[in-house]
N, C-alpha and C positions, 0 to 999 in steps of 0.2 A: 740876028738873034744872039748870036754866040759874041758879036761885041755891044751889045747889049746887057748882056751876061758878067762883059769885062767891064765896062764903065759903074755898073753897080756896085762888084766886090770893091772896085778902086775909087770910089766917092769917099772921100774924106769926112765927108759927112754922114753919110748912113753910116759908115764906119765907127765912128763916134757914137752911133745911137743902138747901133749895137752891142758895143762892148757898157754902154751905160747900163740897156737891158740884162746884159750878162752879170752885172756890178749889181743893180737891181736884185735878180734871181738869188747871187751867195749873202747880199745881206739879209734877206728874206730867210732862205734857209739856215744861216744862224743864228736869226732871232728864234727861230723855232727850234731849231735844237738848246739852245739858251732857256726858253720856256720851259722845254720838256725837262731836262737837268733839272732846273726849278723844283718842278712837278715829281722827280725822282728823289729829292730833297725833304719834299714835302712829307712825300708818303713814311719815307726814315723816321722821322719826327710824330707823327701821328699813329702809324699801327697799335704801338702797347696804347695809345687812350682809344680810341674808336677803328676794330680793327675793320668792321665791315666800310666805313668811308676809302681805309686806307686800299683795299680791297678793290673796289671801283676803279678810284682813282690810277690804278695799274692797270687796271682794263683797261680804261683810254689810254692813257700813256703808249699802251702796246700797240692799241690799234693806229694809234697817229704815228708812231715811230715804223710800222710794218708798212703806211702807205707814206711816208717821205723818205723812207729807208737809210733809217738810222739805224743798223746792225747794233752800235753800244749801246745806244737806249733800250731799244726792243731788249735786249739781252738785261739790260739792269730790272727793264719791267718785269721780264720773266723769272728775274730773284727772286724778287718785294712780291708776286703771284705764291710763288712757291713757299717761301716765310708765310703767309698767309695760310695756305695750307696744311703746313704743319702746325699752327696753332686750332686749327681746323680737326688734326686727326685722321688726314688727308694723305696719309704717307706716301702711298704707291703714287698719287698723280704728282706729289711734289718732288719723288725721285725722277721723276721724267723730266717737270720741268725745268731740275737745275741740272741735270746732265746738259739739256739745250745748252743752257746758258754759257755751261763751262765747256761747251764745246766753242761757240762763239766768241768767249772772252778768252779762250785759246789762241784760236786765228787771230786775234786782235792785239794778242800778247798784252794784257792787260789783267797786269798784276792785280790790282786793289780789290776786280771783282773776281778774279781766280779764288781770291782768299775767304770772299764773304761765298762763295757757291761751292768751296771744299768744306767751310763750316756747317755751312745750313745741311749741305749733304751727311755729313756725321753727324748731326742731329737725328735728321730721317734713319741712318741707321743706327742711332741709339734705340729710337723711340720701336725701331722696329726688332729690337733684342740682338741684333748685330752686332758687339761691341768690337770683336774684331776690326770690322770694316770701320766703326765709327773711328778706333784711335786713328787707325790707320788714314783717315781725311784730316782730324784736327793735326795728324805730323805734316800735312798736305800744307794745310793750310797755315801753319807758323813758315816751312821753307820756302811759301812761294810770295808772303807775305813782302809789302814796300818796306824799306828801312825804314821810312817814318809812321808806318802803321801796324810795327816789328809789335812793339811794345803791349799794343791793344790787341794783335794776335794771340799774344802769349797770353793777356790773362783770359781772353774768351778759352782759349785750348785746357790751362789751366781748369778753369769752372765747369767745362763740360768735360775732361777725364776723370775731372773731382765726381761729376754723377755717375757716372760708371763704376766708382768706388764705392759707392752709394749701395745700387743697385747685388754689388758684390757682398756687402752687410762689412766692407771692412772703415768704420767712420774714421779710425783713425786715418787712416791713407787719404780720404778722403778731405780731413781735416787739413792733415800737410798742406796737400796741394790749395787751397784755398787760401791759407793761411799765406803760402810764398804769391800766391796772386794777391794779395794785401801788399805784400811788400815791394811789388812792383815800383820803378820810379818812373814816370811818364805819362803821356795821353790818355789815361782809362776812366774820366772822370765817366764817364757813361756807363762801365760797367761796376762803378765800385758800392754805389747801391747793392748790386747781386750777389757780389765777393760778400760785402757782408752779413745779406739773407742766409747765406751756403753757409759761411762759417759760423753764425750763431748758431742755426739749424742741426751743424755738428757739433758742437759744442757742449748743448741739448742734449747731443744723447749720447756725452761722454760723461754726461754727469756734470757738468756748470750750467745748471739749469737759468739761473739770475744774471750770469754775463750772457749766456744765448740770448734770452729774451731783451736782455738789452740793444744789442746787436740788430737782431731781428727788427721792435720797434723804431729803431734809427730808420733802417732800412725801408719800413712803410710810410714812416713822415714824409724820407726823402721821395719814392713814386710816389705817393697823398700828393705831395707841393707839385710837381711834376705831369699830377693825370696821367699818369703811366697806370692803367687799371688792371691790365692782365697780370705784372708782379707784384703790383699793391694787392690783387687778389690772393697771390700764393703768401705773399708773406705774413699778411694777416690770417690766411691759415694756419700756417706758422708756429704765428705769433699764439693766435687761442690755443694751440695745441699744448705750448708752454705752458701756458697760464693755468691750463687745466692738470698740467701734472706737477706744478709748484700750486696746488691745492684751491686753485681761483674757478671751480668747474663753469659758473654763470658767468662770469669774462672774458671765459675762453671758449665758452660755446655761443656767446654773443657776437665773437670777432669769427668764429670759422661761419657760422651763418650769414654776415657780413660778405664775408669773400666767397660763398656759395653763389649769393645774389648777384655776386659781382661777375662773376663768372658764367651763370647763366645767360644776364644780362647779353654779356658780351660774344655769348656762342661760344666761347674753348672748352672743348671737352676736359681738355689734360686739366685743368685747372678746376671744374666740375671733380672730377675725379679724385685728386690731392685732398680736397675740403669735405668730400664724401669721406675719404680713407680716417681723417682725423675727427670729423664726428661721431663715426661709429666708433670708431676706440674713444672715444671720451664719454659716448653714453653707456658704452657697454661697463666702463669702468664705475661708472657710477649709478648702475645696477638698473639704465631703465632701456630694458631687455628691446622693449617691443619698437622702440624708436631709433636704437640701434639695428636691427631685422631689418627694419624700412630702409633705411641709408646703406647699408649692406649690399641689400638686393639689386637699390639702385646702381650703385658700384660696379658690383657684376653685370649691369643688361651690359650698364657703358660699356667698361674694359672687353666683355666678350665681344659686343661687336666693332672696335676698335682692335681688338686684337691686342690686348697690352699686356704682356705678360707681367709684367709688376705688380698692376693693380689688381688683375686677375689673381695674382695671389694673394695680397693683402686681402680680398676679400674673399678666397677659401680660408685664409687665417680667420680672418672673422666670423665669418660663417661656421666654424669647426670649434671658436671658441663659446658661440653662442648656442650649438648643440650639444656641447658636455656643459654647458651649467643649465641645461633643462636637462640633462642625464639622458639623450638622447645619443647614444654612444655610437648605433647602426651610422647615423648621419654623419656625426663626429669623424669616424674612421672615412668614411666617401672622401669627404674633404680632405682628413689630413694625406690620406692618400694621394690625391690629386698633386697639394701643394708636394709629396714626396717626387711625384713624376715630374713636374713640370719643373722642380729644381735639379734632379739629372739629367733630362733631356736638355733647359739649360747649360749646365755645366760643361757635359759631352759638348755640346756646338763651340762653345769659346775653346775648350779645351782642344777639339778635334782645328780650328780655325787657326791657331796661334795667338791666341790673346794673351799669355805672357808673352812672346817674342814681340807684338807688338808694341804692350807697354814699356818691354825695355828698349823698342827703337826709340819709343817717345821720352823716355827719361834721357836720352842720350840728346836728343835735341835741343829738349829743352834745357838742361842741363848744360850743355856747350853757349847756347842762349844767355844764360842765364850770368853766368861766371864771366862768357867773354863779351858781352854789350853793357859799355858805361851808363844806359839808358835803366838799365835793370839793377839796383841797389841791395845790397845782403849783407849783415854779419855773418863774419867767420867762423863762430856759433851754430849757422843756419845750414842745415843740410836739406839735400832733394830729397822726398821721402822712396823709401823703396817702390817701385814699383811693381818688380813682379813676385806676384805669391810665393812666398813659401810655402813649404810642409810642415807648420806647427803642431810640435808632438804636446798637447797638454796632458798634466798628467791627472789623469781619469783613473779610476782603479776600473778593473774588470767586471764587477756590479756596474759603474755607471758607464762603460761601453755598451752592455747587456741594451740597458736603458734608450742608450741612444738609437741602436738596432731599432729596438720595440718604436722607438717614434718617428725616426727615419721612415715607418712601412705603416706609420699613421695608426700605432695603435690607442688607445687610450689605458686611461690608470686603472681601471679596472680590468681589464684584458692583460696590460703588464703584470698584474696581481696576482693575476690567476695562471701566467705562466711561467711567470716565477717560483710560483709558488708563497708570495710572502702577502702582507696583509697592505691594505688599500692605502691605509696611514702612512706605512713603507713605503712603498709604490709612489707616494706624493713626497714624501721625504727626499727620494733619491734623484726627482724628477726637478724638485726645486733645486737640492744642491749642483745639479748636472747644469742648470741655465746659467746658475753662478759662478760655478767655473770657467764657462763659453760665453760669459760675457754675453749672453742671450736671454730676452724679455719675454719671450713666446716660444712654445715648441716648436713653431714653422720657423724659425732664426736659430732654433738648437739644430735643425734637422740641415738646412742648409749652411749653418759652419761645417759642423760635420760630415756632410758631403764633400763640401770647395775645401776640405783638409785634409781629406782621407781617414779621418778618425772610425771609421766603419766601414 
């Protein structure tokens, strides 16, 4: 038996028919991982048009990758799940599963998806009011970045610390950054559709009402051509929101209903939510109360049960401005109150977190990025915008500090009036020049400067 044993392994021929089996087996299992790659391709390509295909399509991918055991696939699958996700509204399960991942792509030392699983994860904590933690991934995710994927790191970090700006009510800062992500030179043909949504957007509401929307409309043609539906839906939000405040109300409430549909269509909340936020301010603007109430309301179930702090306050803004003009004052105060709390307890978290220290790690980044990589292009004209807040002392006289107090604690003009002691007319007088000075459209954007400044 045992030279039976010997004469088998030493046949030159089973030998041969062995190692053909063995040659057999890895071209097999290349063509399948070859496939699947494909199939991870695929899915890049398709989510912004039809995200639930794309969605599937990661489900297999993982389960073929978890039973042929391909660790980098399974891990890419579990990305493209989690992007899925957070288009979803899905935060907590997508923080799970890109830590997987970027534990995986850890062990594997592989850069490319370290970068896209440090991004997606500062997204999850954008979207989850984090902004600490979110700079702190998008600085992750420019250092750990491939030198030939440097370039399109920097402007996604760009465009999502530009919303964090956003978020902050500072558009200029936000404007910068967007703007030096235009100027980028290299690889970002993918994202510069967004670069231009973001920066029309601010642009908008710096006052170039006609270059934003120009900007903006570029930017939908290009996702329109494209079948990219989820940013053709925000941008055409966008875009009507424009149109309705350069005085087109019926063309701008034709294009956010547009991308309501569009958005429903597709399941994203976040993108429900955005085209909620700008219809109720475009009906409420043009005085029909009761359809403004409805998009409102809606607003709120979403963002409450989502948890969004943003839009949950856009919609106590609206809610608080659609019960002082029924002179329903009791209501009025609830909300502005609310938006008072929910912009301190804000504040305090970034502030108790280090979110200046962060943004000035990330100015330093990218900034060194920026100046020192030939890939990255700038006049000497062009500077980084500042990133961490200052203490802007604007000069208020001491009646319109009074004022800001009173709205800060959600009061209304006639409660100001009467504790002031001065007349109603007054009271709206001080309350308009107070927005004008703060650079502020609404008393919940006066209340929150002058919080994030200390001005009270």
């Amino acid at each position: 038996m045992p030279q039976r044993s010997k004469s088998f392994a030493q046949s030159p021929a089973r030998t041969r028919q062995a190692e053909s089996r063995a040659d057999g087996r890895s071209s097999k299992r290349k063509s399948s991982e070859y496939a699947l790659d494909a199939a991870l391709a695929e899915i890049d390509s398709t989510w912004t048009i039809e995200l639930g295909a794309a969605e599937e399509c990661a489900k297999q991918v993982l389960i073929l990758a978890k039973s042929q055991r391909f660790p980098r696939i399974a891990a890419g699958a579990t990305y493209r799940l989690a992007c899925c996700d957070i288009k979803r509204g899905k935060y907590a399960q997508a923080d799970v599963a890109l830590r997987s991942a970027l534990a995986t792509a850890r062990r594997l030392k592989d850069d490319a998806l370290q970068e896209r699983c440090w991004r997606a994860l500062g997204s999850v904590k954008f979207w989850q009011n984090e902004f600490t933690d979110a700079v702190i991934c998008f600085n992750a995710s420019v250092r750990i970045a491939p030198i030939d994927k440097r370039a399109l790191a920097l402007a996604h970090a760009f465009i999502n610390t530009g919303l964090i700006y956003e978020r902050r009510l500072d558009w200029k800062g936000a404007h910068d950054l967007y703007d030096l992500a235009r100027q980028i030179d290299g690889n970002i043909e993918s994202v510069r559709p967004r670069i231009l949504l973001n920066l029309g957007a601010m642009k908008a509401r710096l006052g170039e009402l006609k270059l934003g929307l120009r900007l903006v409309e570029q930017a939908v043609k290009t996702f329109r051509a494209a079948g990219e539906r989820y940013f053709e839906s925000h941008a055409l939000s966008n875009a009507g929101f424009i149109c309705a405040q350069l005085g087109d109300t019926s063309r701008g409430l034709t294009a956010i209903d547009e991308a309501l549909e569009i958005a429903r269509s597709s399941n994203t909340v976040e993108q429900q939510m955005n085209a909620l936020a700008h219809r109720a301010q475009v009906l409420f603007n043009c005085n029909r109360l009761l359809e403004a109430r409805e998009s409102t309301e809606a607003l709120m179930r979403l963002a409450v049960e989502l948890r969004d702090r943003k839009f949950e306050f856009d919609a106590h803004e609206l809610s608080a401005a659609l019960a002082e003009r029924d002179e329903r004052w009791q209501d009025a105060a609830i909300h502005y109150r609310a938006l008072f709390i929910a912009n301190q307890t804000s504040s305090a978290s970034n502030a108790d977190n280090g979110l200046a220290a962060a943004l000035a790690e990330f100015q330093h980044v990218t900034t060194e990025l920026v100046l020192g990589k030939p890939a990255l292009k700038r006049s000497s004209s062009t500077k980084a915008p500042e990133m961490v807040a200052s203490r802007n002392e604007l000069p208020l006289s001491g009646r319109q500090r009074q004022v800001l107090r009173f709205i800060c604690n959600g009061q209304s003009n006639p409660a100001i009036a009467a504790a002031l002691g001065i007349s109603l007319a007054t009271a709206r007088f001080h309350v308009a020049e107070l927005l004008a000075k703060l650079g502020a459209t609404t008393r919940a954007q006066a209340a929150a400067i002058g919080t994030s400044r200390q001005l009270v």
